[in-house]
C-alpha positions, 0 to 999 in steps of 0.5 A: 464527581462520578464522571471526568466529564462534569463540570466542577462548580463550587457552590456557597450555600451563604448567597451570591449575586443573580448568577449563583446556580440553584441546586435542586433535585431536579439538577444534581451536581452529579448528573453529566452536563451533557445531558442537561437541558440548557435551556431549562436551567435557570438562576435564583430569579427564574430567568435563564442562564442565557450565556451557559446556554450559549456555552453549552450549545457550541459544544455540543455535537450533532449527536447531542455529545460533545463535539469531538465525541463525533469522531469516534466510532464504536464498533460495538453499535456498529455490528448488529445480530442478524434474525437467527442472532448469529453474528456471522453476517456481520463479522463478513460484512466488516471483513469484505469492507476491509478488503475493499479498502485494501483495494481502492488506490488511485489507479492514474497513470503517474511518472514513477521512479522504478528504481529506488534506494530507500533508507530505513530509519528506526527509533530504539529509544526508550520511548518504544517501551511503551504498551500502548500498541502490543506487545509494545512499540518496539516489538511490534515495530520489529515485526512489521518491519520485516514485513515490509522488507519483504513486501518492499522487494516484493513489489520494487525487485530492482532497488535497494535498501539501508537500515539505521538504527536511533540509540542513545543518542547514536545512529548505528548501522544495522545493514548497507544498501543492499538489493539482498532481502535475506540480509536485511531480514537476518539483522532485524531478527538480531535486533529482536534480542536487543533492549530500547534504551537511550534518547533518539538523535534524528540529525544523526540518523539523517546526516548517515542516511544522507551519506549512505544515498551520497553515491546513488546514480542520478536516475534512481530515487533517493527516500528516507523512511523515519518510524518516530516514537518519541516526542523529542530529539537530542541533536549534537547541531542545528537539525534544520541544516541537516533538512536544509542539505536533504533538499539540496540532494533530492532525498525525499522523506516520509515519516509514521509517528507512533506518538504525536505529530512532532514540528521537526518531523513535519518540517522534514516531510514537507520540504522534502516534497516541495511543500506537500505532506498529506501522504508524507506524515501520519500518526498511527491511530492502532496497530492495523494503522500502522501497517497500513502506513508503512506498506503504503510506502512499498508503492514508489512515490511519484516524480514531482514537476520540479523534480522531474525537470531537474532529473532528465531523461537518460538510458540506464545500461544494464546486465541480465547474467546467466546462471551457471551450475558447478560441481565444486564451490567457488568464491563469489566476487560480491561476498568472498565465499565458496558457494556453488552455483550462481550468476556471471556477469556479461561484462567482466565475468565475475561470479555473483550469488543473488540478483538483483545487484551491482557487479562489484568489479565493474558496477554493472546492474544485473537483474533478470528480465522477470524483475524488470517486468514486475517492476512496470506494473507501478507504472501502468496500474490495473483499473479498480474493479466496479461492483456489478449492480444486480439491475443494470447487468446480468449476473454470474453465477461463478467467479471468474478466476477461481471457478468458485460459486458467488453469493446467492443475491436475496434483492436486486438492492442488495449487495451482489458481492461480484466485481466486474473488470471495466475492460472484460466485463468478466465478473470476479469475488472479492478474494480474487479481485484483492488478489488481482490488484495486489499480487497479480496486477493483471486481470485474468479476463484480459489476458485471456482474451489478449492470447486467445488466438484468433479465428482466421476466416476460411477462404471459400474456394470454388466449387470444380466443375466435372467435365465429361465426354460422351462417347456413343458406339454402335457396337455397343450402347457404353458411355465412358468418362474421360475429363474433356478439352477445355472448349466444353462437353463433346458428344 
């Protein structure tokens, strides 16, 4: 055969009933079966093979391939060389669709938990070993998982997160619950020397994540991000207890398989989101996937109907410390060692390092007021900006925020390359407006004209009136003038 994608017929040349294909030179063995004509092969009396027909005309896809050949996208048909056979159209075409994509989230106003303790979950088994994402599964899991530690406290300044690792059938702590990104970033660089080995135990891995969330505060989230490779999980007992016990605890699970999708993993991530695990499970397609995947979980997930009515609603006490400036070191009450320089906590006193944390002494949260802000903007998100149509609208010639020249528009049916603030109606390149929704989440147009000060109308006073007296001498003929009494001009 020359191609997978024969079918194999064994042929007899000593005879055979009505059905026996006829092998001519017309209709080789060798030729791809989705290529043939199904209605034009015939048997040995000429009469068509109506039930092949039938067969084949199920499978074939609206591109006349096979069915779930139309799926798959090959990125070579879909960049085409402009008139001067460059390129570079192209490659900026596809690069600003990436960049649009990046950008298009659902911007409604969602109850969301700002305050999140998130347990990270590795798999250091063997089957990361495998190359079929690069380097291999474990190295580029590393990488991107250091990525995301600093996204993650990056976009949420006031929660927390764990680190465990599957292996050998253990779970092992890499780092506490801390609020501490540095810490986090120092133990995953460890982990670079250390070599994938063993089996993954996925109830041991939870029933620790469960015991690390045990003490979280009632008003602050409790997740569990799972990074799966393999396809099985050796378990010392019944693991659906173990998911059963998450439930009961509010702890609300998301897993990224690199593999296959895996019935546990799926059991996981739909009962603990009540039934819902479209955006709670995905499988990796390759590695800019996979990215995408695990920063999707940097956005806090929303409160539930029947989560929210069993959290209620309560105030959060906290503390925002003052920095403090020594002239010799002193120990930290959260580390124990000399360090100079810090944060005092307002209730008890103590010395604290970094912030956001937890007074060790009194369990206070301390965070500054800067992080509490940043923490908002996952409540009130910044509207998507629109493409400005070149027929509806006047066009800017400058960016709005970086002052750079747009894109000259060849047609009116062209793309204009400027989004528009639907608020402002200030126009933006795509650079800003990704820069806008992922970093700034505010719109420059808006809070210009939010501290524009405004114009107060001038009061018109009125116009005083120069009253004067008129003396006439005989003497001489000399008017004076002197302001005159309130009756009027006397002469």
């Amino acid at each position: 055969m020359d191609d997978s994608d024969d079918d194999y017929v064994e042929f007899s040349p000593g005879g055979g009933d009505d059905d026996d294909l006829d092998f001519n030179d017309n209709d080789g063995i060798s030729k791809r079966t989705r290529n043939r004509d199904p209605s034009g092969s015939t048997n040995k009396k000429g009469s068509p093979r109506k039930g092949k027909a039938v067969a084949d005309s199920k499978l074939k896809g609206t591109s006349g391939g096979y069915a779930w050949e139309d799926e798959y996208h090959r990125s070579w048909d879909v960049v085409q060389e402009d008139e001067g056979g460059s390129l570079a159209g192209a490659v900026a075409g596809l690069v600003e669709e990436s960049k649009k994509k990046r950008i298009v989230r659902d911007t409604k106003p969602l109850q969301r938990g700002i305050i999140r303790n998130l347990i990270l979950i590795l798999d250091f088994s063997s089957a990361m070993l495998e190359k079929d994402l690069r380097p291999n599964r474990y190295k580029l899991m590393i990488n991107y998982a250091i990525e995301f530690v600093g996204e993650f406290f990056d976009q949420n300044p006031i929660s927390q997160l764990g680190i465990v690792a599957m292996k050998d059938g253990l779970a092992m702590l890499v780092s506490e619950l801390d609020g501490n990104p540095t810490e986090h970033i120092h133990k995953l660089e460890l982990c670079r020397k250390q070599e994938p080995t063993g089996v993954p135990s996925l109830q041991n891995a939870l029933e620790m994540a469960r015991g690390l969330l045990y003490h979280v505060p009632a008003h602050c989230t409790k997740e569990v991000l799972l990074i799966f490779g393999a396809l099985l999980s050796s378990d010392p007992g019944d693991i659906h207890k173990t998911i059963t016990s998450l439930v009961d605890d509010k702890i609300r699970a998301k897993v990224i398989g690199l593999a296959a999708q895996v019935a546990v993993c799926k059991e996981l991530s739909t009962r603990t989101n009540y039934g819902h695990s479209e955006n709670n499970y995905g499988v990796v397609l390759n590695e800019p996937h996979f990215k995408d995947l695990l920063m999707e979980t940097t956005t806090p997930l929303a409160v539930s109907k029947m989560g929210a009515s069993v959290r209620a609603n309560m105030l959060v006490e906290m503390g925002f410390p003052s920095r403090i400036s020594e002239s010799e070191p002193t120990l930290c009450a959260c580390h124990s060692m000399l360090t100079q320089g810090g944060y005092l906590c307002p209730r008890c006193k103590s010395k604290i390092c970094s912030l956001p944390t937890i007074c060790p002494c009194c369990s206070l949260t301390l965070i500054l007021s800067t992080h509490l802000a940043r923490s908002y903007h996952h409540l009130f998100p910044l509207q998507s900006f629109i493409e400005v149509d070149a027929t509806k609208r006047a066009i800017a010639s400058h960016c709005f925020s970086c002052q750079l020249e747009l894109p000259h528009i060849t047609s009116l049916t062209s793309p204009t390359h400027r989004f528009a603030c639907v608020k402002c109606n200030n126009q933006f390149c795509i650079d800003c407006d990704v820069f806008c929704h992922e970093t700034l989440h505010n719109c420059p147009g808006c809070e210009s004209m939010a501290h524009k000060p405004k114009q107060r109308p001038v009061p018109l006073l009125p116009r005083p009136v120069q009253k004067l007296k008129l003396n006439f001498n005989s003497a001489s003929s000399s008017a004076s003038s002197t302001p005159a009494p309130e009756d009027g001009i006397s002469v």
